[in-house]
mmCIF file of the N, C-alpha and C atoms, coordinates in Angstrom:
data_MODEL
# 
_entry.id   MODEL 
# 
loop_
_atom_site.group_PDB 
_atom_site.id 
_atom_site.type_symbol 
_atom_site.label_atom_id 
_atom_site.label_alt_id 
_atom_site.label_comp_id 
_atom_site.label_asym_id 
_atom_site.label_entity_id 
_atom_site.label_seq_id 
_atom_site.pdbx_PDB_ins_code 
_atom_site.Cartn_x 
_atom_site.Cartn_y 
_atom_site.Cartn_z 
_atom_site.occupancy 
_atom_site.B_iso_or_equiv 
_atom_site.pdbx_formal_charge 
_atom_site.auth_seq_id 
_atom_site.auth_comp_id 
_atom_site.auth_asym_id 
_atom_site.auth_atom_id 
_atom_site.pdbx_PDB_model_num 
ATOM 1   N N  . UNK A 1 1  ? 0.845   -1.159  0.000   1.00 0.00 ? 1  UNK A N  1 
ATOM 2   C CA . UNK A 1 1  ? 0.000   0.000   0.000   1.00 0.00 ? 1  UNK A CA 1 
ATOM 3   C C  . UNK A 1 1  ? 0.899   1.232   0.000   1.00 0.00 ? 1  UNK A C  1 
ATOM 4   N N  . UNK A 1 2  ? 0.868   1.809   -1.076  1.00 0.00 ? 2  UNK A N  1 
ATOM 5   C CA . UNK A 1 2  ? 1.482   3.095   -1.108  1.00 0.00 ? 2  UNK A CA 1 
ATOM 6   C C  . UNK A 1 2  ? 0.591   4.550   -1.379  1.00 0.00 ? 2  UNK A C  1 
ATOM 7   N N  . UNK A 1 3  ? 1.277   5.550   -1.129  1.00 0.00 ? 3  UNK A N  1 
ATOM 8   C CA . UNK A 1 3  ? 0.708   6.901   -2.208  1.00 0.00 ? 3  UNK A CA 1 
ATOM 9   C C  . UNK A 1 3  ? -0.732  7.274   -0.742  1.00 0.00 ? 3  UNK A C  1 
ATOM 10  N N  . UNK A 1 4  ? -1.447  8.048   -1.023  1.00 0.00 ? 4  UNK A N  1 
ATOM 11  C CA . UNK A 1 4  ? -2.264  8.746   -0.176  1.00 0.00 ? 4  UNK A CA 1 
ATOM 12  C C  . UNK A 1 4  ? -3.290  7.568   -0.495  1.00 0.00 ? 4  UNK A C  1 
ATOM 13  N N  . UNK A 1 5  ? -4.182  7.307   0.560   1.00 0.00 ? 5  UNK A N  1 
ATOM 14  C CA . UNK A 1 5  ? -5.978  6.920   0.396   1.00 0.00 ? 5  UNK A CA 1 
ATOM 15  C C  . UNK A 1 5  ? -6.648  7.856   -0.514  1.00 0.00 ? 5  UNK A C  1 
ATOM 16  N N  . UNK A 1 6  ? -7.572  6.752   -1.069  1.00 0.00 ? 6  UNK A N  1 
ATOM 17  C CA . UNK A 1 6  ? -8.132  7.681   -2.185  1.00 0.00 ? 6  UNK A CA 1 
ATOM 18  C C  . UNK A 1 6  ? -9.525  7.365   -1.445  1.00 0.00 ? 6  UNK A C  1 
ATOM 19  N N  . UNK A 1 7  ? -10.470 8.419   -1.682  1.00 0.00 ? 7  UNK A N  1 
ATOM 20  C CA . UNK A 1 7  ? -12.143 8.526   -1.447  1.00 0.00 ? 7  UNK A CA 1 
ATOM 21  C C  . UNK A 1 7  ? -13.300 7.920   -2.042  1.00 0.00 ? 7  UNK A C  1 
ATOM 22  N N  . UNK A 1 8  ? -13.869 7.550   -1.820  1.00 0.00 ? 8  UNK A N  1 
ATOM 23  C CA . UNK A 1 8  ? -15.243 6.949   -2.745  1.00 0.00 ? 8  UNK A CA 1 
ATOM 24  C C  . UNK A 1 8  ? -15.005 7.393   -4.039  1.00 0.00 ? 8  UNK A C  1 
ATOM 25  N N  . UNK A 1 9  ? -15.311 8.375   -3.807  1.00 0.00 ? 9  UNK A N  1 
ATOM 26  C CA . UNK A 1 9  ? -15.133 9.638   -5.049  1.00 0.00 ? 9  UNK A CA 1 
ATOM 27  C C  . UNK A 1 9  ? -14.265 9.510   -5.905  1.00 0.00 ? 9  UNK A C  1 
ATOM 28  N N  . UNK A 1 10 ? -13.038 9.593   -5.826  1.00 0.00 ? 10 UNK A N  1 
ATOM 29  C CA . UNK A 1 10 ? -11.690 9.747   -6.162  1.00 0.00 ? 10 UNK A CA 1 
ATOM 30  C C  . UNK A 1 10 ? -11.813 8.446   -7.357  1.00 0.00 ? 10 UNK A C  1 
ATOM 31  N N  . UNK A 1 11 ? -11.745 7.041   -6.468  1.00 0.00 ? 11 UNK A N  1 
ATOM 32  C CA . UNK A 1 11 ? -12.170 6.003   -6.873  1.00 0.00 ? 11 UNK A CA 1 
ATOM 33  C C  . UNK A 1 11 ? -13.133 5.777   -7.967  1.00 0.00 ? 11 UNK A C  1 
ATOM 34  N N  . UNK A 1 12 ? -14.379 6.124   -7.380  1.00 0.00 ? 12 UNK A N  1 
ATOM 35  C CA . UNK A 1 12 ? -15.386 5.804   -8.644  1.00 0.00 ? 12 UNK A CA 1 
ATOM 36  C C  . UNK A 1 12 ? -14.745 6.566   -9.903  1.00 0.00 ? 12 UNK A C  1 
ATOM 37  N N  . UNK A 1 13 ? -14.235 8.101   -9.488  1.00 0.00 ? 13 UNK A N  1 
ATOM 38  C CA . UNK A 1 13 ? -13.760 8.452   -10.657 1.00 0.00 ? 13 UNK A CA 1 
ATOM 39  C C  . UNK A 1 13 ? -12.852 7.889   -11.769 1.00 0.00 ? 13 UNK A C  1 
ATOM 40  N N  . UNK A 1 14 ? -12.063 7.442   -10.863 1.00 0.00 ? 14 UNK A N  1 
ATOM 41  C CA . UNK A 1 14 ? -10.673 6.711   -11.623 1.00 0.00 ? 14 UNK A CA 1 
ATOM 42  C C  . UNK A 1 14 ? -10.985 5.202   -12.156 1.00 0.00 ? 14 UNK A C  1 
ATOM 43  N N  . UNK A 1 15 ? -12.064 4.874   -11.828 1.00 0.00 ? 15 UNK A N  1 
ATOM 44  C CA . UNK A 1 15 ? -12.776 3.761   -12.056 1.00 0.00 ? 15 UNK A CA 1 
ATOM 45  C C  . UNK A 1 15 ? -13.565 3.787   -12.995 1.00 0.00 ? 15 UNK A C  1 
ATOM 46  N N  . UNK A 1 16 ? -13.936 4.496   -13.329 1.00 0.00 ? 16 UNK A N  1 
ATOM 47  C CA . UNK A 1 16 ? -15.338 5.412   -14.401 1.00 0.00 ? 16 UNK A CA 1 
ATOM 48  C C  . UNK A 1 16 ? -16.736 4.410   -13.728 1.00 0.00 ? 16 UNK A C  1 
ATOM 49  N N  . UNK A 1 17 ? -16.747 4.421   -12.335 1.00 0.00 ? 17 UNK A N  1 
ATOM 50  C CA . UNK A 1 17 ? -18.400 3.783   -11.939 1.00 0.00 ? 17 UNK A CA 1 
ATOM 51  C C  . UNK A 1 17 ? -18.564 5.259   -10.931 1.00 0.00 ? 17 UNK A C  1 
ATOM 52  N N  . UNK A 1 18 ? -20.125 4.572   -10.832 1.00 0.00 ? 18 UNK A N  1 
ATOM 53  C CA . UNK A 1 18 ? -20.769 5.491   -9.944  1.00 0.00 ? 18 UNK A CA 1 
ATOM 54  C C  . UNK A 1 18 ? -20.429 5.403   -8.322  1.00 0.00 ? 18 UNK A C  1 
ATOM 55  N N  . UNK A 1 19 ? -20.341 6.340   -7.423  1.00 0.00 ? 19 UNK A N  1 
ATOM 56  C CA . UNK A 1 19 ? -20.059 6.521   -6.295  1.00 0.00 ? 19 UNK A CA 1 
ATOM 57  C C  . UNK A 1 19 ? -20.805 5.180   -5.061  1.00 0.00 ? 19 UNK A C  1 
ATOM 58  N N  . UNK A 1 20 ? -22.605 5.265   -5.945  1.00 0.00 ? 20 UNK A N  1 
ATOM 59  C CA . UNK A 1 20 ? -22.682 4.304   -5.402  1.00 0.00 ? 20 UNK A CA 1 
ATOM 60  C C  . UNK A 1 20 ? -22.260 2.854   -5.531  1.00 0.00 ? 20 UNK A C  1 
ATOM 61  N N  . UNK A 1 21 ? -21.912 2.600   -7.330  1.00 0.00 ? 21 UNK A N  1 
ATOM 62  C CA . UNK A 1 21 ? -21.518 1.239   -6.810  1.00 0.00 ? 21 UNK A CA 1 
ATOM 63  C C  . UNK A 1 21 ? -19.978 0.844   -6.440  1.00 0.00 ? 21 UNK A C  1 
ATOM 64  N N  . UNK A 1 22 ? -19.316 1.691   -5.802  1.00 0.00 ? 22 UNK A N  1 
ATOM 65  C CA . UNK A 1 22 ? -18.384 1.802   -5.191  1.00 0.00 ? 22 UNK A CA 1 
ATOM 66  C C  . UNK A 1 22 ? -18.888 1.113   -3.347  1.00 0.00 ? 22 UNK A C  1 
ATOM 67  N N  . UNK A 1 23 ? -19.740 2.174   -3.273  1.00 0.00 ? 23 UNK A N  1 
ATOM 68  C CA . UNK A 1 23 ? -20.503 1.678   -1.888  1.00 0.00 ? 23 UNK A CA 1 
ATOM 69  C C  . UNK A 1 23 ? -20.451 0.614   -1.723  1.00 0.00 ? 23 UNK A C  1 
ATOM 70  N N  . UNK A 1 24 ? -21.595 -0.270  -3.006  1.00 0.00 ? 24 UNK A N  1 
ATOM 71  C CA . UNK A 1 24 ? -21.976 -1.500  -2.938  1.00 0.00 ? 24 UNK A CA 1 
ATOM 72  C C  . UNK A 1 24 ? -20.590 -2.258  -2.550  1.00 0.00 ? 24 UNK A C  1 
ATOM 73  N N  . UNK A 1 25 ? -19.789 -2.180  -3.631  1.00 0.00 ? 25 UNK A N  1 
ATOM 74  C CA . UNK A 1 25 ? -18.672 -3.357  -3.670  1.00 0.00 ? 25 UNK A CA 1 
ATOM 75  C C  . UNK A 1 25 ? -18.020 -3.025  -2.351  1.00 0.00 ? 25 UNK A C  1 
ATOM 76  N N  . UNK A 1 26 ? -18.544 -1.976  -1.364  1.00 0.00 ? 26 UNK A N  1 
ATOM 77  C CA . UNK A 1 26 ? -17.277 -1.961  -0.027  1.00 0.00 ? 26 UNK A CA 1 
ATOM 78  C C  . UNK A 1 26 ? -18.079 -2.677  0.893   1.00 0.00 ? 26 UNK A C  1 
ATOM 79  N N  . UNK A 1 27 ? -19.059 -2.714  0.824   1.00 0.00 ? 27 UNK A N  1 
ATOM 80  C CA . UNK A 1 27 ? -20.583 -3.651  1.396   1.00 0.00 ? 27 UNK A CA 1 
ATOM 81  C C  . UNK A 1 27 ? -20.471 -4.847  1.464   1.00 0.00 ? 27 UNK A C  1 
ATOM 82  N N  . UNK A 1 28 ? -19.853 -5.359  0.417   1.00 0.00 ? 28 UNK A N  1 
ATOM 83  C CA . UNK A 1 28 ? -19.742 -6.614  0.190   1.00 0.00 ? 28 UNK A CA 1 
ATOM 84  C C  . UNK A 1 28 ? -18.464 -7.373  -0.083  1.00 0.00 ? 28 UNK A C  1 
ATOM 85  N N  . UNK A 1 29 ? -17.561 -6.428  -0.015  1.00 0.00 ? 29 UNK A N  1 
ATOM 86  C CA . UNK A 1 29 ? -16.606 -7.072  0.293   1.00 0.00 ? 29 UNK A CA 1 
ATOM 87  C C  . UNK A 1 29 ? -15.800 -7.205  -1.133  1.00 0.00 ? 29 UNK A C  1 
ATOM 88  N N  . UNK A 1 30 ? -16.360 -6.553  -2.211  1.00 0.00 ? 30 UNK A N  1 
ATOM 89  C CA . UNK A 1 30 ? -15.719 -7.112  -3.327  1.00 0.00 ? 30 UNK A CA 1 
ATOM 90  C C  . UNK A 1 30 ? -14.750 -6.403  -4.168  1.00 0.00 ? 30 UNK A C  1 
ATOM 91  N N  . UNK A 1 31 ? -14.254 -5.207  -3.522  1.00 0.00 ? 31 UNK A N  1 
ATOM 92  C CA . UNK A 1 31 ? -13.419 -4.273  -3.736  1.00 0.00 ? 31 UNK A CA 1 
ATOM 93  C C  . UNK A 1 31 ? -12.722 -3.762  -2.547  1.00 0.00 ? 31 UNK A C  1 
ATOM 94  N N  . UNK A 1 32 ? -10.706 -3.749  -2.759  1.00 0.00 ? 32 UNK A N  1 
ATOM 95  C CA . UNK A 1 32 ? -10.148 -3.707  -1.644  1.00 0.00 ? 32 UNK A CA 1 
ATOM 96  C C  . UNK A 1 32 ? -10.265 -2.336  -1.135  1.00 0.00 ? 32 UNK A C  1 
ATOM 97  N N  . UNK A 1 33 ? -10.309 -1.928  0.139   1.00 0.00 ? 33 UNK A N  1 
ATOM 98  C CA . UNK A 1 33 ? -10.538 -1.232  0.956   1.00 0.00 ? 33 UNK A CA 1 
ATOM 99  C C  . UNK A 1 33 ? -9.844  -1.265  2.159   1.00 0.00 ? 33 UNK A C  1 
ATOM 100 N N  . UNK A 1 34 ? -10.341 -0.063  3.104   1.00 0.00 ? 34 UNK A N  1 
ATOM 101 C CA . UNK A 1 34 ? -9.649  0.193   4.604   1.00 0.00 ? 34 UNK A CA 1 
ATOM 102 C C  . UNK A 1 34 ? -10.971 1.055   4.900   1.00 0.00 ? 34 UNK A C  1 
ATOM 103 N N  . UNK A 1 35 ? -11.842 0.237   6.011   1.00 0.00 ? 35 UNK A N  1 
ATOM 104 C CA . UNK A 1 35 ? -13.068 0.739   6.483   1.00 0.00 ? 35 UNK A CA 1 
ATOM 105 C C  . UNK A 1 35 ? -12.995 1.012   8.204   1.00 0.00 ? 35 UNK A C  1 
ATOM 106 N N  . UNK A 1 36 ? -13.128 1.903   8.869   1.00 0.00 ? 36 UNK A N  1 
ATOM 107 C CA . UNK A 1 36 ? -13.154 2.257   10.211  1.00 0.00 ? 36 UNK A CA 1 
ATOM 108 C C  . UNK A 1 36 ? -14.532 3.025   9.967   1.00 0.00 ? 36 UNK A C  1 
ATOM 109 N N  . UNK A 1 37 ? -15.169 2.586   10.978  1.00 0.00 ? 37 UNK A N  1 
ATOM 110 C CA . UNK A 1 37 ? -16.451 3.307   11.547  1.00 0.00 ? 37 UNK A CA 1 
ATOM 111 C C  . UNK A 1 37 ? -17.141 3.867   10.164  1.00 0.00 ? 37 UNK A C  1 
ATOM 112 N N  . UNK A 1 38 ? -17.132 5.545   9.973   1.00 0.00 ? 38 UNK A N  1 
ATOM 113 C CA . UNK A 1 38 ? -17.931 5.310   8.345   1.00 0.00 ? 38 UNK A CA 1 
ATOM 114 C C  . UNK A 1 38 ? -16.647 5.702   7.327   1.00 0.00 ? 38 UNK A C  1 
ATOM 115 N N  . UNK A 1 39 ? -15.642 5.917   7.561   1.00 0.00 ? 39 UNK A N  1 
ATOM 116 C CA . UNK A 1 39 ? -14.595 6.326   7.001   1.00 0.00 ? 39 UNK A CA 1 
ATOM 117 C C  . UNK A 1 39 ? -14.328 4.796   6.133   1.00 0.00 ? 39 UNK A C  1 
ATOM 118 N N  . UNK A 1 40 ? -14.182 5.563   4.673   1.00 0.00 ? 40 UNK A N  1 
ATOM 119 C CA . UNK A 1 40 ? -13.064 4.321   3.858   1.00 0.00 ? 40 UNK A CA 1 
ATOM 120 C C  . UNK A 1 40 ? -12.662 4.888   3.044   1.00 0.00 ? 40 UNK A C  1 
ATOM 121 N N  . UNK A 1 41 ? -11.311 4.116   3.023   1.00 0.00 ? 41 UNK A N  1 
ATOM 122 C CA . UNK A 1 41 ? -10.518 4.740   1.831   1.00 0.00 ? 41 UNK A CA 1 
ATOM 123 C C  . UNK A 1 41 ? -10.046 3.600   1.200   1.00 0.00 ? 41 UNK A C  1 
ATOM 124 N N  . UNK A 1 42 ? -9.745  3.950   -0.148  1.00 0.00 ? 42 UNK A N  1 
ATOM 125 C CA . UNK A 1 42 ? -8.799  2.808   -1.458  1.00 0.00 ? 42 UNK A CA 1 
ATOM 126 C C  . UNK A 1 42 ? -7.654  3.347   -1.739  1.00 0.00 ? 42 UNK A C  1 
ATOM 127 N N  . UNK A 1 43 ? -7.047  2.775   -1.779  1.00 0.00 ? 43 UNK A N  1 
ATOM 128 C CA . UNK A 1 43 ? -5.177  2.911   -2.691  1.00 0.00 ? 43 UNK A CA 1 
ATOM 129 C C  . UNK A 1 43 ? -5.282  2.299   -4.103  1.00 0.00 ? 43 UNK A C  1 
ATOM 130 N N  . UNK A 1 44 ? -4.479  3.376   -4.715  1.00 0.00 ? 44 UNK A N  1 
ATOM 131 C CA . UNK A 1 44 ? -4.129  2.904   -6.163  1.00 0.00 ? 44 UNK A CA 1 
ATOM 132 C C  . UNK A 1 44 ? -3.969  1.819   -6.191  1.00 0.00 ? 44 UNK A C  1 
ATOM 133 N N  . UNK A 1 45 ? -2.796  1.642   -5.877  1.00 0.00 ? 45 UNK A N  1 
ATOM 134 C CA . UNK A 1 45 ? -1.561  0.234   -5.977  1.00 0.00 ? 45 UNK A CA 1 
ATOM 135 C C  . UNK A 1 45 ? -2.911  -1.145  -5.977  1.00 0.00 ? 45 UNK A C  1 
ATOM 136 N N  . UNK A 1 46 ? -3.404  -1.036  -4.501  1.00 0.00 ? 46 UNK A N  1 
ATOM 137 C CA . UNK A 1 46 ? -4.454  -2.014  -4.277  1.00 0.00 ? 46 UNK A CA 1 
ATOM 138 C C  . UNK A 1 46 ? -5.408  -2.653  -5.228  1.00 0.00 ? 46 UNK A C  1 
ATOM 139 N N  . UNK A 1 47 ? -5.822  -1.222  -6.190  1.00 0.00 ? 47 UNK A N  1 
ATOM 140 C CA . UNK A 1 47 ? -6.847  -1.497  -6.824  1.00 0.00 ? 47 UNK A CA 1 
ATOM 141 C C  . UNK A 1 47 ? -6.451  -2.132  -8.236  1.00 0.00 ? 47 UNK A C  1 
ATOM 142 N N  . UNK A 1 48 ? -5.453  -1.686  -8.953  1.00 0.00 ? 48 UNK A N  1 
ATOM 143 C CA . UNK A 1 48 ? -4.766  -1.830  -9.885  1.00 0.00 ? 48 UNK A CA 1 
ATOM 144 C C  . UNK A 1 48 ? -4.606  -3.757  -9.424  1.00 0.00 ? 48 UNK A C  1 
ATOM 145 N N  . UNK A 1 49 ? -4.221  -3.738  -8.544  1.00 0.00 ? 49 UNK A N  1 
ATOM 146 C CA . UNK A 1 49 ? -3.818  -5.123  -8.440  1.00 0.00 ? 49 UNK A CA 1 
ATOM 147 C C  . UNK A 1 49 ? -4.956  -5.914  -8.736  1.00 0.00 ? 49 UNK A C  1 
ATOM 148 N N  . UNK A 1 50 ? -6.162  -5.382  -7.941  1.00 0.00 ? 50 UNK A N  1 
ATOM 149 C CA . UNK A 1 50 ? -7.174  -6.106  -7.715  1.00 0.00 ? 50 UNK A CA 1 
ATOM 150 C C  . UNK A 1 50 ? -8.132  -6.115  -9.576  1.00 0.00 ? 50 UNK A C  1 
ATOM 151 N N  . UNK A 1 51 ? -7.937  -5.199  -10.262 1.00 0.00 ? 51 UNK A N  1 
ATOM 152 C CA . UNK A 1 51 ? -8.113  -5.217  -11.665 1.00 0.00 ? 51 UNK A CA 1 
ATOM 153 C C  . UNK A 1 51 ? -7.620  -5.784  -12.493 1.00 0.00 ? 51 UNK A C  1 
ATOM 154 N N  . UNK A 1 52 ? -5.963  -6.509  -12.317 1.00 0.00 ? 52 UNK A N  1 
ATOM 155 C CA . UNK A 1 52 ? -5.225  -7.385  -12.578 1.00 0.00 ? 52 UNK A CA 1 
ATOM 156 C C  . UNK A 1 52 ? -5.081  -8.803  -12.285 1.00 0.00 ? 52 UNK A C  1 
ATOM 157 N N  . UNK A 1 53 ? -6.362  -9.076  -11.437 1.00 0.00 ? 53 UNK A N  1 
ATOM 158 C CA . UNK A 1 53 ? -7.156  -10.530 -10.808 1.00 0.00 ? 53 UNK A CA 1 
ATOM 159 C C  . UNK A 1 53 ? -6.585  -10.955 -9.817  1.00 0.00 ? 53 UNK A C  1 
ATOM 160 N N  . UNK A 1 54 ? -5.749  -9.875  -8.939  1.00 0.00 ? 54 UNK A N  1 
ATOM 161 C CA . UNK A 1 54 ? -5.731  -10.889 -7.430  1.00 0.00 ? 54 UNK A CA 1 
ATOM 162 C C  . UNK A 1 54 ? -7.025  -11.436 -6.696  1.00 0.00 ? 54 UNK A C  1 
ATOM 163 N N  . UNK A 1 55 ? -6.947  -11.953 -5.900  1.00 0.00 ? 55 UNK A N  1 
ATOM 164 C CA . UNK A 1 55 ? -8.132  -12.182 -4.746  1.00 0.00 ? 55 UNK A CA 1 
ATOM 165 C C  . UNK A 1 55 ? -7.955  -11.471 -3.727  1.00 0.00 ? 55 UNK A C  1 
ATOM 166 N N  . UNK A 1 56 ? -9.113  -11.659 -3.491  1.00 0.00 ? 56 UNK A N  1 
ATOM 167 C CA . UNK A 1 56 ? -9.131  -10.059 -1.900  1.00 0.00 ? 56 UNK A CA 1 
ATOM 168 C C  . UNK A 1 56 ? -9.075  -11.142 -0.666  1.00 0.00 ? 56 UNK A C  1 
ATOM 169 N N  . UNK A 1 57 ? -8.660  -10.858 0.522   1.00 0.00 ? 57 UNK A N  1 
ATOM 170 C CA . UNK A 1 57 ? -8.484  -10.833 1.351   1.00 0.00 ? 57 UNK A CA 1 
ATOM 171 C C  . UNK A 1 57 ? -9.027  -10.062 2.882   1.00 0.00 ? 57 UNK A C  1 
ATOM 172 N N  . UNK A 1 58 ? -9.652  -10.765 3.397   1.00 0.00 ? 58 UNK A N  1 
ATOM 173 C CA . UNK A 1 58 ? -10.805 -9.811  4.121   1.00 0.00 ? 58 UNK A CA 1 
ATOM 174 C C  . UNK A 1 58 ? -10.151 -10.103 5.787   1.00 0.00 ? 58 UNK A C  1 
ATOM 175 N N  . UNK A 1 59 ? -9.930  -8.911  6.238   1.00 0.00 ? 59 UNK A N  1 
ATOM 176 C CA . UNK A 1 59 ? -9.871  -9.120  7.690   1.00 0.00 ? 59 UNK A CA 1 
ATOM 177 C C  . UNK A 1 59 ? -10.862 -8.471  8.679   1.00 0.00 ? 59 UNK A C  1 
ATOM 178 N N  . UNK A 1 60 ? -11.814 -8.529  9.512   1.00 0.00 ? 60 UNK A N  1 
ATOM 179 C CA . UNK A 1 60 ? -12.323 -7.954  10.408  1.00 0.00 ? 60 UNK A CA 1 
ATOM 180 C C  . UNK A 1 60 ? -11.396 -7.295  11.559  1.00 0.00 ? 60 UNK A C  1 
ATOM 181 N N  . UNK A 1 61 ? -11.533 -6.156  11.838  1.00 0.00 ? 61 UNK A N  1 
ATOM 182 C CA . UNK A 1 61 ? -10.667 -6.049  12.631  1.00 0.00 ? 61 UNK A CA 1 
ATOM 183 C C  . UNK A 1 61 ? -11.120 -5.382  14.268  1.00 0.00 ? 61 UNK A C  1 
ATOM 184 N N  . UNK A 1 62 ? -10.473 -5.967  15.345  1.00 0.00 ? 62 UNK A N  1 
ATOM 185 C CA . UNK A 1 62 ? -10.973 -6.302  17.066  1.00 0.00 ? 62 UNK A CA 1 
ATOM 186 C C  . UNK A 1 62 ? -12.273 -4.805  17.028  1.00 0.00 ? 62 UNK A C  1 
ATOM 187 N N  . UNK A 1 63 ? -11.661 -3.611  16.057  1.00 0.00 ? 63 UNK A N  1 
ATOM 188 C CA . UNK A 1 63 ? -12.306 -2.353  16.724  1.00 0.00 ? 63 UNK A CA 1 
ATOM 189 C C  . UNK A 1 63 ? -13.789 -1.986  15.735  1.00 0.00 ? 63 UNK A C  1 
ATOM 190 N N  . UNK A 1 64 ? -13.862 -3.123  15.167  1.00 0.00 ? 64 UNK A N  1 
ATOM 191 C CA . UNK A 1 64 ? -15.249 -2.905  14.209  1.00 0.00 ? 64 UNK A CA 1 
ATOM 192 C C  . UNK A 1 64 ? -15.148 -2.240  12.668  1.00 0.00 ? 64 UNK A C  1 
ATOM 193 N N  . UNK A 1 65 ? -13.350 -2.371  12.411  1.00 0.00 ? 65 UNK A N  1 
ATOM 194 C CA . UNK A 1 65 ? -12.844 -1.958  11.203  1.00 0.00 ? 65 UNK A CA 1 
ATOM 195 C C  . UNK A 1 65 ? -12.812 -3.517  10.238  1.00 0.00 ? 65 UNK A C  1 
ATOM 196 N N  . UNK A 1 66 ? -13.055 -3.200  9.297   1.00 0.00 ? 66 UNK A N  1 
ATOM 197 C CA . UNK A 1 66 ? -12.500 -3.887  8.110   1.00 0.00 ? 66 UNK A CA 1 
ATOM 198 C C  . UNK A 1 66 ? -11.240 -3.189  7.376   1.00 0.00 ? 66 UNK A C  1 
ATOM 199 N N  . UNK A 1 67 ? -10.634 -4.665  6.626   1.00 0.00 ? 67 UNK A N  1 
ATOM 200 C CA . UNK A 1 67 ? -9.293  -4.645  6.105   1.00 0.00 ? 67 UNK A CA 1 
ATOM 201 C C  . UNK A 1 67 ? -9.746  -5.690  4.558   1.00 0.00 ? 67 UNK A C  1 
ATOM 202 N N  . UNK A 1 68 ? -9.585  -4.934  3.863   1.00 0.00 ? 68 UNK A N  1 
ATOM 203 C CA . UNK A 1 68 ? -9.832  -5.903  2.294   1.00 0.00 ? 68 UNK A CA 1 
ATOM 204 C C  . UNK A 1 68 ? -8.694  -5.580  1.245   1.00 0.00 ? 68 UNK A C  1 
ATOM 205 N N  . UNK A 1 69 ? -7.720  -6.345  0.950   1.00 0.00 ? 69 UNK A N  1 
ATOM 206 C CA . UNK A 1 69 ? -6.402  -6.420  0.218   1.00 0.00 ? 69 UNK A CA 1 
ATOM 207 C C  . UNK A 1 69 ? -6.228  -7.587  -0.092  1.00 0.00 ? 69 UNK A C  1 
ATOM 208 N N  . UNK A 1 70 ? -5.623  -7.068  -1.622  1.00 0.00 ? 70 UNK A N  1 
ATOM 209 C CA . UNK A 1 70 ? -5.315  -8.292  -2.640  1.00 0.00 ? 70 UNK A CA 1 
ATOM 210 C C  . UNK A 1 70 ? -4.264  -9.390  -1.990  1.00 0.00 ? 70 UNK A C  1 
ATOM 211 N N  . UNK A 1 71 ? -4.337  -10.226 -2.078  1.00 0.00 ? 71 UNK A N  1 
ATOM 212 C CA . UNK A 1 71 ? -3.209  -11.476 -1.793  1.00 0.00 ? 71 UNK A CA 1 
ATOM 213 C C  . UNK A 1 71 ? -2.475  -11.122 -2.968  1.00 0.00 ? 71 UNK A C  1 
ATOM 214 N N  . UNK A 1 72 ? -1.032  -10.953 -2.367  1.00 0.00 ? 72 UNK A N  1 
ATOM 215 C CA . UNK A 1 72 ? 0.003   -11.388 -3.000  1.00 0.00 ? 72 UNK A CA 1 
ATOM 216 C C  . UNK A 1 72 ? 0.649   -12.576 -3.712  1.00 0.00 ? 72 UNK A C  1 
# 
């Protein structure tokens, strides 16, 4: 994970989808992410990977955060 977090926004943009189905896929797990409380953010690097067919990787984490990143 490098470079700044990118925003819903940022994302859908660079993605060419809509904001909401950005939502969706953080909902469900099917796009990598970093979720705390209502805050989430995406990384380039992450996503690029994940467009390049890694598998995601889902962690729950103790404080009610999620963790979703491509396997290496």
């Amino acid at each position: 994970m490098t470079g700044r977090p990118w925003t819903v926004d940022e994302a859908a943009e660079w993605l060419g989808r809509s904001r909401w189905s950005i939502y969706e896929d953080v909902r469900t797990c099917r796009v990598p992410h970093r979720k705390r409380g209502r805050m989430i953010r995406l990384f380039e690097d992450e996503l690029r990977a994940w467009l390049d067919g890694c598998e995601l990787e889902v962690r729950d984490l103790a404080d009610g955060g999620r963790v979703v990143r491509p396997v290496a």
